[in-house]
N, C-alpha and C positions, 0 to 999 in steps of 0.2 A: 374280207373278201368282197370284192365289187363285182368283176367282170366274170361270165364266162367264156372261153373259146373254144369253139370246134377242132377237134382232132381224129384223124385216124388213127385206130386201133392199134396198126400195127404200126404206129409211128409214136405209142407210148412208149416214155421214160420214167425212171427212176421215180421221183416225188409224183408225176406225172400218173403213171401205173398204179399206186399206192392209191389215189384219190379214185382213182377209177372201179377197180376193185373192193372198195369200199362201197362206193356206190353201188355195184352191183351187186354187192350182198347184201345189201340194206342195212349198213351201219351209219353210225349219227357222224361222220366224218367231219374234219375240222382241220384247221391250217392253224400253225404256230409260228408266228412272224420271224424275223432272223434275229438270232441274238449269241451272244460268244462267238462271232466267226459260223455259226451254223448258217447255210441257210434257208428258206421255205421249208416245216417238214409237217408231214401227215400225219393226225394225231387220230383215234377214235373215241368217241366219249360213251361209258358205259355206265347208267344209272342204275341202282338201285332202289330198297326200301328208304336207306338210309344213307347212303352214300353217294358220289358220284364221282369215276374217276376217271382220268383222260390216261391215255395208253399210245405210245409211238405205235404205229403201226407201218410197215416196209417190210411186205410179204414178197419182194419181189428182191430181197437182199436176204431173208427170214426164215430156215427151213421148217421153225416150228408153225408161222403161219402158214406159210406157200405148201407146207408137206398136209396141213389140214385140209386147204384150199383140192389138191391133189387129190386126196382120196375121198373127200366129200364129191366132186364132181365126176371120178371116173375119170380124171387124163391119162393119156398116154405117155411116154418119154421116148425122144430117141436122141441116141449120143450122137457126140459129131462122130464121123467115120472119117477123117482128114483135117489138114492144117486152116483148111480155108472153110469147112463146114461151120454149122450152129448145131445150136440146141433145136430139138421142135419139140412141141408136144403138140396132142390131139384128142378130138372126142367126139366121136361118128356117133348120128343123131339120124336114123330113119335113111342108113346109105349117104349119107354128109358128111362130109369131116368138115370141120370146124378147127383150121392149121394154126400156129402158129411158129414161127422162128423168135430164137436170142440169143446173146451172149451167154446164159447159163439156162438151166433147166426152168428156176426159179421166175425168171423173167417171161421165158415162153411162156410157160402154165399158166401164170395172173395173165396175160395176154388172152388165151383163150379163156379165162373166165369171165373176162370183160365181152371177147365177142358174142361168149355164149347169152350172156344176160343183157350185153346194151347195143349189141352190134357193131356196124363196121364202123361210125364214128360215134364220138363221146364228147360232154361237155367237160371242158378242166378249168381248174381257174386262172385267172393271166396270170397271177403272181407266181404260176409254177412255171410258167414257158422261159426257155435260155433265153 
């Protein structure tokens, strides 16, 4: 990893989100280069006494992450109500809500965990941008 780049929150994606959410929970996060046709993905590294192991991590495709993410934070969910709606989730903080919109539950909710902790922009690294 070399660079970073500024993004807005809610114009995180995919591998994008993953790094971000990481960060904002305070994990030792880490990039795995492209290899088999993969490409860029988010790994977290968890040490031990004795051990040390790196773990994919994509809470934001992951409902064992994203549903911990969920209820550690207190989000909310609301379904789409129509063909052209999203996903939001939310989490009112002193009469604030702190929104977001996505394609699935999954993606909103890491979205507000990210605003909740790093705000409206985040650093990501170049190798994750299209």
């Amino acid at each position: 990893m070399t660079d970073l780049i500024e993004v807005k929150t809610a114009d995180l994606v995919g591998e994008q989100l993953a790094w971000a959410v990481g960060k904002a929970e305070g994990l030792d996060v880490l990039l795995a280069p492209p290899i088999y046709g993969n490409p860029w993905r988010v790994f977290v590294r968890y040490t031990g006494e004795v051990t040390i192991r790196d773990v994919r991590f994509d809470p934001h495709e992951n409902w064992s992450l994203a549903g911990a993410l969920i209820r550690k934070h207190n989000i909310s969910l609301h379904a789409p109500q129509h063909g052209s709606d999203c996903w939001a989730a939310w989490k009112t903080i002193d009469d604030n809500d702190v929104l977001m919109g996505g394609a699935t539950e999954t993606i909103a909710a890491c979205g507000v965990v990210v605003a909740l902790k790093l705000g409206d922009t985040v650093q990501v690294p170049k190798e994750l941008m299209p």
